[in-house]
ROTI-292420 format. One line per field, with one value per residue (C-alpha): residue number from 0; residue in one letter; x, y, z. Coordinates in pm, whole numbers, plus 32768, in hexadecimal, padded with zeros to 4 digits. Layout:
// ROTI-292420
nr = c(NUM/...) .
rest = c(A/...) .
px = c(X/...) .
py = c(Y/...) .
pz = c(Z/...) .
***
This chain:
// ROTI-292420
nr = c(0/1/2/3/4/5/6/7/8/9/10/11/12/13/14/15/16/17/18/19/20/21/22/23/24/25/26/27/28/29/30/31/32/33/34/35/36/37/38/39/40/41/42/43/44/45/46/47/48/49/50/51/52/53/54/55/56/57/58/59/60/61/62/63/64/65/66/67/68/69/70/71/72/73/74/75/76/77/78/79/80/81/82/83/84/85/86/87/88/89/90/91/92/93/94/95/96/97/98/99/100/101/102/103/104/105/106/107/108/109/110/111/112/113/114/115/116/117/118/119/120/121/122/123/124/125/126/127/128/129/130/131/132/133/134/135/136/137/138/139/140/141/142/143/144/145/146/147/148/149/150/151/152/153/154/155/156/157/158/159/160/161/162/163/164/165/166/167/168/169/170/171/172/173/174/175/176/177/178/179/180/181/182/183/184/185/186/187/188/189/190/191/192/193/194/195/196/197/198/199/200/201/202/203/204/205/206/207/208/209/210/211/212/213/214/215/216/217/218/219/220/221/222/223/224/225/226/227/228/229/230/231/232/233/234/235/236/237/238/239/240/241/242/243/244/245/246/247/248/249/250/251/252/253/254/255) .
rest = c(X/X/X/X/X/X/X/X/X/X/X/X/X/X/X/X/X/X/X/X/X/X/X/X/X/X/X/X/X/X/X/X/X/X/X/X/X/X/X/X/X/X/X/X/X/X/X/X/X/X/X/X/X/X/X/X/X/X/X/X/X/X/X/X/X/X/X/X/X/X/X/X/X/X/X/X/X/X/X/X/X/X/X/X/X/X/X/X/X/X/X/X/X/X/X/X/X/X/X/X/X/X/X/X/X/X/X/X/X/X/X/X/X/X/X/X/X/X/X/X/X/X/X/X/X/X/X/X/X/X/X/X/X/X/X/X/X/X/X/X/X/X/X/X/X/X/X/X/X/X/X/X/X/X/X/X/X/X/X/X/X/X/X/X/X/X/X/X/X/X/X/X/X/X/X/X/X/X/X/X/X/X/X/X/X/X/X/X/X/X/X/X/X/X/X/X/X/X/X/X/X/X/X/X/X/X/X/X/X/X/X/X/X/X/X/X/X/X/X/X/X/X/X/X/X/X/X/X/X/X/X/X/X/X/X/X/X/X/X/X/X/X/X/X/X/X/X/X/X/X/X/X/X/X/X/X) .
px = c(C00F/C0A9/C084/BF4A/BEB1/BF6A/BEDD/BD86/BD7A/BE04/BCD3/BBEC/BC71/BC57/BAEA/BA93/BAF1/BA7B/B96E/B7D0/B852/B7AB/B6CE/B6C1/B592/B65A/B6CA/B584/B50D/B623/B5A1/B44D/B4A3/B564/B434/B35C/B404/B50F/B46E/B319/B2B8/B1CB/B167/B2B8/B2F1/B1CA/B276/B3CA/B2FE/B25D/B373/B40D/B2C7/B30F/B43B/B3F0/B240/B230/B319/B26A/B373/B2DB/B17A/B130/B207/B136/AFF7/B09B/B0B1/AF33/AED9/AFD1/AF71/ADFA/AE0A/AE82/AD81/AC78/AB2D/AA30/A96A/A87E/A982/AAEC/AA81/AA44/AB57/ABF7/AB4D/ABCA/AD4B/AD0C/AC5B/AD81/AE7F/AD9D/ADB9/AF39/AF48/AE7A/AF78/B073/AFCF/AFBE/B134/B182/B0B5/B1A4/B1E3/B1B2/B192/B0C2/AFB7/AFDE/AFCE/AE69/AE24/AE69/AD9E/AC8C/AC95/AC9C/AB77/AAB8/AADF/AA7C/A950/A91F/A983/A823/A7CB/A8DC/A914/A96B/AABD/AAF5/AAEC/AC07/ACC5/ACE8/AD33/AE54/AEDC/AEFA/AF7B/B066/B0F8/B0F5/B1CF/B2AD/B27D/B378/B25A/B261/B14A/B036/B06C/B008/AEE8/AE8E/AE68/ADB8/ACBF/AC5B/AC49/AB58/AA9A/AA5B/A9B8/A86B/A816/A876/A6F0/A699/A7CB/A7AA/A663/A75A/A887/A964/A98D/AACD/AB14/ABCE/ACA3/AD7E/ADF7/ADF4/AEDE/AFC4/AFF3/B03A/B13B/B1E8/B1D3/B289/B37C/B3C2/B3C6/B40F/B437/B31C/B225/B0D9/B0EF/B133/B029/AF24/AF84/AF40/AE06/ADCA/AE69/AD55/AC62/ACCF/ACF1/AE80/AEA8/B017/B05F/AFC0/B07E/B1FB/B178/B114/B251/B34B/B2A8/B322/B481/B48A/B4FE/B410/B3E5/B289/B20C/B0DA/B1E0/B1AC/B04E/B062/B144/B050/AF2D/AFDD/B019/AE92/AE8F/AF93/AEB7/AD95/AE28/AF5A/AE81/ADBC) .
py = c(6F9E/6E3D/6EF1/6F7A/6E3D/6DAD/6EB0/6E5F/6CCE/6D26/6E2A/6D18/6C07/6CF5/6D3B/6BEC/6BA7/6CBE/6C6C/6C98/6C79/6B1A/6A70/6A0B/6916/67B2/6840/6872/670C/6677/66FF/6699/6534/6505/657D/64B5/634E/636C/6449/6435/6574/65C5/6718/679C/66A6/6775/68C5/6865/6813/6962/6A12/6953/6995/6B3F/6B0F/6A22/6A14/6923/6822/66ED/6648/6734/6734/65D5/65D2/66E2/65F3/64D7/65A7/6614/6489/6434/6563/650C/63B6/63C8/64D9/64B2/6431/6425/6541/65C0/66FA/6626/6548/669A/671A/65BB/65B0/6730/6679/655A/6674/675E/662C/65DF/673E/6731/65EA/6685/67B5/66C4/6636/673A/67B2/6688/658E/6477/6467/6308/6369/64A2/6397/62B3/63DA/6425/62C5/62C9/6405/63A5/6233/6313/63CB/6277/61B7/62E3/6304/6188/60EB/608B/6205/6262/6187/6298/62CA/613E/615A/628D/61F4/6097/6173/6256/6117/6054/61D3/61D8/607C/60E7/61DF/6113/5F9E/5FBC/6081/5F9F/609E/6099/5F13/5F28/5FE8/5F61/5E36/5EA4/5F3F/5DDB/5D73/5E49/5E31/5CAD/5CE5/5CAA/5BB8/5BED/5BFD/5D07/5DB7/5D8D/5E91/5F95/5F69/5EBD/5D7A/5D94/5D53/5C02/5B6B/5AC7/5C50/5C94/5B7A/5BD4/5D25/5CFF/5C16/5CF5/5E17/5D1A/5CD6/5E16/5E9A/5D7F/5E0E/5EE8/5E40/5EC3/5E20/5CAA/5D0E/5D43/5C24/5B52/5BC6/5B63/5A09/59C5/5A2F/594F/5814/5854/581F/5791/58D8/59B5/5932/5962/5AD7/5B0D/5A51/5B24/5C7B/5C2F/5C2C/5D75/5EF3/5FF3/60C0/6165/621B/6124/5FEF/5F7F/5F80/5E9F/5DC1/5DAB/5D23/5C39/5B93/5B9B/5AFC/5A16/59A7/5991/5887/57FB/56AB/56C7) .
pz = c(7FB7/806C/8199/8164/811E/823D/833E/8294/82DE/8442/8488/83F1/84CC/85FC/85C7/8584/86E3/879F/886E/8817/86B8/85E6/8654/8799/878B/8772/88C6/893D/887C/8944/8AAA/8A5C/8A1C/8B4C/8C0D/8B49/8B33/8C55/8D76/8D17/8D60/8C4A/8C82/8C75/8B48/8AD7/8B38/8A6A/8942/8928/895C/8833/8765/8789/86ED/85FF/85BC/8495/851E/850B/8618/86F1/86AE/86CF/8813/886E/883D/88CC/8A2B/8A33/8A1E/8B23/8C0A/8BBA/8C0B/8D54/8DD2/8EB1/8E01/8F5D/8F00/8DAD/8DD5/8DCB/8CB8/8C05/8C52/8BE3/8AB1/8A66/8A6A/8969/88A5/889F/886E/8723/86E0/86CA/8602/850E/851D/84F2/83BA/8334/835A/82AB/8230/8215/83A3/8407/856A/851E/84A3/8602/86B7/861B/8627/87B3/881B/8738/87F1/8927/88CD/8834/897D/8A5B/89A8/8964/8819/87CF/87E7/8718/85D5/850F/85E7/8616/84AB/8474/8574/84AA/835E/8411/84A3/8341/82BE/83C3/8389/820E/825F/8358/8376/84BA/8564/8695/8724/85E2/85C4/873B/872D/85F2/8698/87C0/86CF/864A/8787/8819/8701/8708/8885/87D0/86AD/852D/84CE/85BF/854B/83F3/83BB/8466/8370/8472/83C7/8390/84EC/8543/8645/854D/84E1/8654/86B4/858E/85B5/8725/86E9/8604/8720/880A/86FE/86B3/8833/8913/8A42/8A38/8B4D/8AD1/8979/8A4E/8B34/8A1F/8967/8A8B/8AAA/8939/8945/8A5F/898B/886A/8979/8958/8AEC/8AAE/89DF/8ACF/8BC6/8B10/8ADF/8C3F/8CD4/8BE5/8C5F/8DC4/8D58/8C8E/8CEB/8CE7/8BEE/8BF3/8D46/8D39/8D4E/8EC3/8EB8/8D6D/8E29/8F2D/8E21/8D8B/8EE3/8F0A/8D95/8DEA/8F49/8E83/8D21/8DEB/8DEE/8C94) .
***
């Protein structure tokens, strides 16, 4: 019977290891995130991620990475002509799609609720906020769900405050009959500060900031934010190009 059990645990241990046995997803999670955030290659991110998602099709890991993708591949396709904006409107469509899958899978997924927040911000400013309050407005709920969930959700305090921002382009009493009230620079300025506090080196948070400190006559502040992005590495595909503004912010407050 000893041996037996013995030859049991070793046939157990053998299979365990054999490969195409598990789950091979975190693999697959893995590849998708260096293609994502190191090579920046988001279509193959993309390919990774659904790959993982055969395996494994309720994984909210996935899912939401899965979203994440179809924003970042959307974003950085052609928009000259009635038929690429379609087709660019089809990707923040399908990346909503897949937040809402990821919702779904589970429901107490901080990033699942950024992720909708993001495509549905996507969606809102493609379309024009002012065309599209009922999304401003989802997108400022998933945010505050999201940082519910998570108050070290560097990414829903950001777009939570970008939301607020946006939102105070036109005056309080013209947004008021529209249920955008809420909206304040105040919220704005403190959720991007928690962002930066929570990602530091992350340029696009700094970059946005700026932007908001200049709105709020903060010139001196503007100017720490746009000074610090020129030291930092890159971390998002979009980095050199947000370098590049902030120089043109810079040129443009340096005196103020």
């Amino acid at each position: 019977m000893k041996h037996l059990l013995i030859s049991m645990i070793f046939v157990a241990a053998i299979v365990s290891m054999a490969p195409g046995q598990g789950n091979p997803s975190s693999a697959l999670i893995a590849e998708g995130d260096n293609y994502a955030e190191k090579v920046f290659d988001n279509p193959k991110a993309l390919a990774s991620y659904e790959k993982a998602l055969k395996s494994d099709p309720n994984n909210v890991e996935i899912l939401w990475r899965i979203s994440r993708s179809y924003v970042d591949i959307g974003e950085h396709l052609p928009a000259g002509t009635k038929e690429e904006k379609a087709k660019q409107m089809d990707y923040y469509q399908k990346a909503t799609e897949y937040a809402n899958k990821a919702i779904a899978a589970n429901g107490s997924s901080s990033m699942a609720y950024t992720r909708r927040a993001i495509s549905n911000g996507r969606v809102a400013l493609f379309k024009g906020i002012w065309d599209a309050l009922d999304l401003v407005k989802q997108v400022k709920a998933d945010c505050e769900k999201a940082i519910e969930l998570d108050k070290a959700n560097a990414a829903a305090h950001y777009v939570l405050a970008r939301t607020h921002y946006k939102v105070c382009e036109k005056p309080k009493m013209v947004r008021w009959p529209l249920g955008l009230s809420w909206g304040n620079l105040d919220d704005s300025r403190s959720h991007f500060e928690k962002a930066i506090e929570l990602r530091p080196g992350f340029i696009m948070y700094r970059l946005d900031a700026a932007r908001m400190y200049v709105e709020i006559d903060e010139y001196g502040l503007a100017r720490e934010q746009l000074t610090k992005i020129q030291t930092l590495a890159t971390e998002d595909e979009d980095d050199n190009q947000f370098r590049k503004e902030a120089k043109e912010l810079f040129e443009q407050i340096k005196n103020k």
